[in-house]
C-alpha positions in Angstrom: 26.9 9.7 8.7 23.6 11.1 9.1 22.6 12.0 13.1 19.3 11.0 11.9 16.9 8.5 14.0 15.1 6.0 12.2 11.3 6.1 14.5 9.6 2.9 13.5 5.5 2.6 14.3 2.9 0.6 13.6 -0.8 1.5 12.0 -3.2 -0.7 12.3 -5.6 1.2 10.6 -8.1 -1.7 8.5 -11.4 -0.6 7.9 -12.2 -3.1 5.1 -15.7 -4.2 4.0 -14.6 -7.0 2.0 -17.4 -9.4 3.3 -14.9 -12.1 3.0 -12.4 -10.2 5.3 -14.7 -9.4 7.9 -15.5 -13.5 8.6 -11.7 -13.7 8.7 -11.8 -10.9 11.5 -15.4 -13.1 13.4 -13.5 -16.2 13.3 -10.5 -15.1 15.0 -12.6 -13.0 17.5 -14.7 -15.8 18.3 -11.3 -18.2 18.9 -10.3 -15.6 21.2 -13.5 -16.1 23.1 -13.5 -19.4 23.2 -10.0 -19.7 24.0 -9.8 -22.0 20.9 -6.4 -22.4 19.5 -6.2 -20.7 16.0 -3.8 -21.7 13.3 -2.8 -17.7 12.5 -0.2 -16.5 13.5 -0.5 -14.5 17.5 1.4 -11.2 16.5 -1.1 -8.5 17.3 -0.3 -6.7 14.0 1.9 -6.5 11.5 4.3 -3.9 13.1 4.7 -6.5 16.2 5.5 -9.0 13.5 8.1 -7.0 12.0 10.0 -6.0 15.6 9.9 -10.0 16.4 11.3 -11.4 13.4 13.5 -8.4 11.3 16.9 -8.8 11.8 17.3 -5.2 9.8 15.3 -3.7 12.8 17.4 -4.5 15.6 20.0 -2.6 14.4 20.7 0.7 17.0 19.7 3.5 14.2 15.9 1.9 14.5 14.0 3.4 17.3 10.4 2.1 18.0 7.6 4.6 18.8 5.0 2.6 19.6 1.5 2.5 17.5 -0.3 5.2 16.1 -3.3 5.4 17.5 -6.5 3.6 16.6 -9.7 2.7 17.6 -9.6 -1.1 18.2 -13.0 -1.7 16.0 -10.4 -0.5 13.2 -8.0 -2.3 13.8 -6.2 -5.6 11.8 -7.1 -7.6 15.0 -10.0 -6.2 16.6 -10.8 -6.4 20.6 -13.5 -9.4 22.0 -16.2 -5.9 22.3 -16.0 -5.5 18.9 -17.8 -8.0 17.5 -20.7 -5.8 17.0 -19.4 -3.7 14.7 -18.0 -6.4 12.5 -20.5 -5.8 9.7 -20.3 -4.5 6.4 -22.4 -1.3 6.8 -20.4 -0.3 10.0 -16.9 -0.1 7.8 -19.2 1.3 4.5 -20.0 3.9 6.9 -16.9 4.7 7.9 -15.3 4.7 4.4 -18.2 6.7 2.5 -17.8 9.5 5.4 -14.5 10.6 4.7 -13.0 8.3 8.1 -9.6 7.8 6.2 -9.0 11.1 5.8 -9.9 12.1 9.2 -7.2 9.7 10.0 -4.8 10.3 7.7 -5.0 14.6 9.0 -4.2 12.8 12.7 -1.1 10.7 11.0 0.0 14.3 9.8 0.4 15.9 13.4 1.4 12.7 14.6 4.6 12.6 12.2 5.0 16.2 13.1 4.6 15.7 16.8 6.6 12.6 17.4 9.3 11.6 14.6 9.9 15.0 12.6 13.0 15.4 12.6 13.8 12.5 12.3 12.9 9.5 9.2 9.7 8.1 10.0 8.8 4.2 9.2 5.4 2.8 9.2 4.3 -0.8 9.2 0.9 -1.3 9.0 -2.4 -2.2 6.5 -4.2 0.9 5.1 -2.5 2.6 3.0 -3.8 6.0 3.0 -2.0 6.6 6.0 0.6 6.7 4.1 -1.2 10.4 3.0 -0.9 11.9 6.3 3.1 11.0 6.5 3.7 12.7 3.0 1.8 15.6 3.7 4.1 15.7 6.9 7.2 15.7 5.2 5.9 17.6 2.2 5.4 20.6 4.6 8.5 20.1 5.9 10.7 19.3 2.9 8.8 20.5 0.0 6.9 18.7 -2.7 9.2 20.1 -5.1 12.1 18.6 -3.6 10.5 14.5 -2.4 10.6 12.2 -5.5 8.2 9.8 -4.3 8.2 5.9 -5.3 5.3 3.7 -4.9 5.5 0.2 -5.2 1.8 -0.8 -5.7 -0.4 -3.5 -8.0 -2.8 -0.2 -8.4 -2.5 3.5 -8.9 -3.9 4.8 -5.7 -5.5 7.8 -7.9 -8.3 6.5 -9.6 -11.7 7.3 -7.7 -14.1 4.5 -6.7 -16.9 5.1 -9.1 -14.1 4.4 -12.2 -13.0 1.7 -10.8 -16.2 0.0 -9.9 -17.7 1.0 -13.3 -14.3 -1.1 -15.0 -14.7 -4.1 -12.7 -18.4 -4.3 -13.7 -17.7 -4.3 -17.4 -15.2 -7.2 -16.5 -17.7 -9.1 -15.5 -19.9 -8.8 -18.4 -17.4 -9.6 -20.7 -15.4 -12.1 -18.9 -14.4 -13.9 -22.5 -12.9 -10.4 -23.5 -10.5 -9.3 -20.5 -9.9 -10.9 -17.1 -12.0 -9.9 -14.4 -10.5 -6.7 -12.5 -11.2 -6.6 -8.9 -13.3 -9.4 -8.4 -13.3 -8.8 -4.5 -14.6 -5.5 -4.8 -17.5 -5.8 -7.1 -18.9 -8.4 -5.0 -19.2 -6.6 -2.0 -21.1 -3.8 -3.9 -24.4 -4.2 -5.4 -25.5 -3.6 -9.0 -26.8 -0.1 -8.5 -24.9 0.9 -5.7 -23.1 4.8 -5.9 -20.1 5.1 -4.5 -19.4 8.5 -3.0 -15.9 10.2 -3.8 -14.3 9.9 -1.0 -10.4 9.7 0.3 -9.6 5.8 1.1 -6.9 3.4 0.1 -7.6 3.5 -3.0 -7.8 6.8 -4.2 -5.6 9.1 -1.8 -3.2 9.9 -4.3 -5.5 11.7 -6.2 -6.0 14.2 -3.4 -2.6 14.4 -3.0 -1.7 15.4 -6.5 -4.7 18.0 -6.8 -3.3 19.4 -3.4 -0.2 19.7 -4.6 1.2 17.7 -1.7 2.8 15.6 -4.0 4.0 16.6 -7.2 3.0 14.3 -10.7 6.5 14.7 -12.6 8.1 13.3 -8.9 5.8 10.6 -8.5 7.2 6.8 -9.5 5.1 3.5 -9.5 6.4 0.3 -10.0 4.4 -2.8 -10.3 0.6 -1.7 -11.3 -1.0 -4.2 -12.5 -4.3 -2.0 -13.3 -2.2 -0.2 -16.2 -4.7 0.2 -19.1 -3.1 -2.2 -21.8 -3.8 -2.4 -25.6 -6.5 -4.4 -25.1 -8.5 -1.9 -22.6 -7.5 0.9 -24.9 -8.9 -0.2 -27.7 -12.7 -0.9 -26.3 -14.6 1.8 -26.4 -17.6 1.1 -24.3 -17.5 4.6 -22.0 -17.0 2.7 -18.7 -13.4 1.6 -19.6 -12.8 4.5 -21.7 -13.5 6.7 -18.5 -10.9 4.6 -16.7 -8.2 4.8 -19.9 -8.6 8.3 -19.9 -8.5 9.2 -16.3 -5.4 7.3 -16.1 -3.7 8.2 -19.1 -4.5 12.2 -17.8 -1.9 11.4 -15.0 0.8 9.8 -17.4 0.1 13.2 -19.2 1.2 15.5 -15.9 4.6 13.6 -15.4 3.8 10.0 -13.5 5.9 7.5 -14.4 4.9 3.5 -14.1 6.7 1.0 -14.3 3.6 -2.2 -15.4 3.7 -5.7 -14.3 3.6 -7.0 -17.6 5.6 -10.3 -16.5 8.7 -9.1 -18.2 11.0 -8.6 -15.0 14.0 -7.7 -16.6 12.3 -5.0 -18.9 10.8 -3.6 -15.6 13.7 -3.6 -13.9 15.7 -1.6 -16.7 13.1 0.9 -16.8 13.2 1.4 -13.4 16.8 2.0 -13.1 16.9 4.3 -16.0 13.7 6.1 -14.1 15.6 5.8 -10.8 18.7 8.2 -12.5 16.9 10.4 -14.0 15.6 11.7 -10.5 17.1 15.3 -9.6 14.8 16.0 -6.3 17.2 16.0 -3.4 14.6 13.3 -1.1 13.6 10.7 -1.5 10.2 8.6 -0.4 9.4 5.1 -0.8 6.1 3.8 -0.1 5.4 -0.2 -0.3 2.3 -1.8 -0.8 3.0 -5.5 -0.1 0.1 -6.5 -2.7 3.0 -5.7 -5.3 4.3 -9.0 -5.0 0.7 -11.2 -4.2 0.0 -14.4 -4.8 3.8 -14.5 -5.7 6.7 -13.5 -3.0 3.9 -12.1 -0.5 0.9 -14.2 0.7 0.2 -11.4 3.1 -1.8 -8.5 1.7 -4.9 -7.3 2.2 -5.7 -7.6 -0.9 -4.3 -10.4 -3.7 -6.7 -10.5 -6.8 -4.2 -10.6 -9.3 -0.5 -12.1 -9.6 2.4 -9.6 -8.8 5.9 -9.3 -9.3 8.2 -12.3 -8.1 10.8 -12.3 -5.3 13.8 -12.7 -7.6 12.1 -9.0 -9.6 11.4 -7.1 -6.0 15.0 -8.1 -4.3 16.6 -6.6 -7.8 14.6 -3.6 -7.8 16.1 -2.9 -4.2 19.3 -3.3 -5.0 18.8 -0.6 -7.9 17.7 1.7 -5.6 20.2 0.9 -3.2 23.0 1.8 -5.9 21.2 4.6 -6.6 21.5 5.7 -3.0 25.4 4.9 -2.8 25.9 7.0 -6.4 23.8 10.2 -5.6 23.7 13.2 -3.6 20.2 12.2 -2.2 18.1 11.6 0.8 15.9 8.8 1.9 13.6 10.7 4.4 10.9 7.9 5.1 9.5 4.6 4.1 6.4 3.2 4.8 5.3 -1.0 4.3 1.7 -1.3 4.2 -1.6 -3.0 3.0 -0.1 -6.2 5.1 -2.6 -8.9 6.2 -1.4 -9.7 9.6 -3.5 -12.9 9.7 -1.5 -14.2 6.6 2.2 -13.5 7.9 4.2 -16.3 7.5 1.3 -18.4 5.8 1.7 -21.8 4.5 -0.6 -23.3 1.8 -1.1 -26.6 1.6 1.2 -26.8 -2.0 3.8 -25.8 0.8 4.3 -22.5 -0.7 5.2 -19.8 2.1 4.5 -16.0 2.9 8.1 -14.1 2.6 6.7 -11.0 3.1 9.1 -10.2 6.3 12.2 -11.7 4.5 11.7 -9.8 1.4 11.0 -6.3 2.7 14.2 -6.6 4.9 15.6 -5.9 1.4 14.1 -2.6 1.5 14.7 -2.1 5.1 18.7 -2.1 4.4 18.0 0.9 2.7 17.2 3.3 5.2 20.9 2.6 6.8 22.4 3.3 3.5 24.8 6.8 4.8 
């Protein structure tokens, strides 16, 4: 039996500029002011969620660390003085000057300095945290020797200029393929240029070219922004860019596992993927948006429909052989991109956020000995 603590923390790192998020974030600080009664939930974020109501976390092997820290303008709930940075320049700002990777440097010496040796899990929203906790462990472990698995609706490697370029050609030719990241072309102008910077959405890529993480060890399940047949065959350069830029990564050794609706194919890939590993660790890294609008109505982001509850409680359990059959290593987990105001959700179809129930699947996993 490993002597091994499990340190659990929260990061409530969630510097969105999503216009749309940003009234969420007003309209809860402005019940909070007024004392109003609000009908979200009145966890303070998403790791204070997951200590109330996971069963898997109250086992004795779980240790809580407390909360990274953050400043409260950044975070999922913001304090009362915030208000005035709720805008969408303040958080543009942040994100265009490199701010998540300042952050995701701190996460490093914070793994370092307060769970190393030990397995770290973090609950929280952004996920390039999640960058600063594998260059942690990559320091200490090896990149050669972490096999890394990502579940994720997008490949975290694809700079913000490609992508913005792609969702723009979506909606020009909204007859010819859906539209592809709806959300985030609206809170950019036409002629805006993004810099190339390290955020949620790219920090893989700095990863990989930093050798940090290693391609051939790197596994994603669920993307949803896989270029299909139908994106491969245009060839107007702003979605050949984004083919080829993806396709480049395939090339070095990443393995994806699509949502292409098929959950048993995906799940057979995955488990023939899942033995083929030879790395002695292993990583798993969960961006809740792999199940949106589905299992999970609790991500930051949900502009597309992921993979099922039925599909994501499998896939677990094929990990979770894996684990029992091998000579490997689970030495962290992180479960991220989680919109705390949308824990435990109900619309009015009476359809309800599972997101806790569902990732105590996962949990499980780190007391497999």
């Amino acid at each position: 039996m490993s002597k091994k603590k499990i340190k659990v923390f929260g990061a409530a790192l969630d510097p969105t500029d999503s216009e749309k998020k940003i009234a969420i974030k007003l309209n809860y600080l402005n019940n909070v002011v007024h004392k109003r009664e609000t009908k979200h939930n009145n966890y303070q974020d998403s790791y204070n969620a997951f200590i109330e109501e996971s069963r898997i976390l109250k086992d004795s092997k779980f240790h809580e660390v407390g909360r990274f820290p953050v400043e409260t303008w950044l975070r999922s709930k913001p304090g009362p003085e915030d208000r005035i940075f709720m805008n969408p320049l303040e958080f543009r700002t942040f994100l265009d000057t490199n701010g998540c990777k300042e952050y995701s440097e701190t996460m490093k010496n914070f793994i370092m300095k307060n769970i190393l040796p030990d397995i770290p899990l973090m609950i929280g929203a952004d996920h390039s945290l999640t960058g600063g906790v594998l260059s942690a462990l990559s320091a200490k472990y090896g990149a050669e020797n972490i096999t890394v698995v990502i579940y994720d609706g997008h490949f975290d490697a694809i700079p913000t200029d490609l992508r913005l370029s792609l969702a723009k050609y979506s909606k020009e030719h909204k007859d010819e393929i859906q539209a592809i990241l709806p959300e985030f072309l609206d809170s950019l102008s036409k002629n805006t240029e993004v810099p190339s910077t390290y955020n949620c959405g790219t920090f893989l890529y700095y990863l990989i070219e930093e050798k940090i993480v290693l391609p051939e060890n790197l596994i994603f399940y669920g993307v949803m922004d896989y270029p299909d047949e139908t994106l491969q065959d245009i060839n107007d350069p702003r979605v050949k860019n984004y083919v080829n830029f993806y396709k480049k990564f395939e090339e070095k050794g990443v393995r994806f596992i699509p949502n292409d609706k098929d959950y048993d194919n995906m799940n057979r890939s995955f488990e023939e993927i899942m033995n083929s590993i030879e790395t002695p660790y292993l990583y798993l890294s969960i961006d809740v948006d792999v199940g949106s609008l589905n299992a999970v109505l609790a991500a930051r982001f949900m502009d597309f429909i992921g993979v099922d509850e039925k599909c994501l409680i499998e896939s677990s359990e094929i990990i979770k052989n894996f684990l029992k059959s091998g000579d490997i290593e689970i030495i962290g987990m992180d479960i991220m991109e989680i919109e705390i105001f949308f824990i435990n959700a109900q619309l009015k179809s009476g359809k309800t956020d599972k997101t806790i129930d569902i990732m105590e699947k996962f949990l499980e996993l780190l007391l497999i000995d």
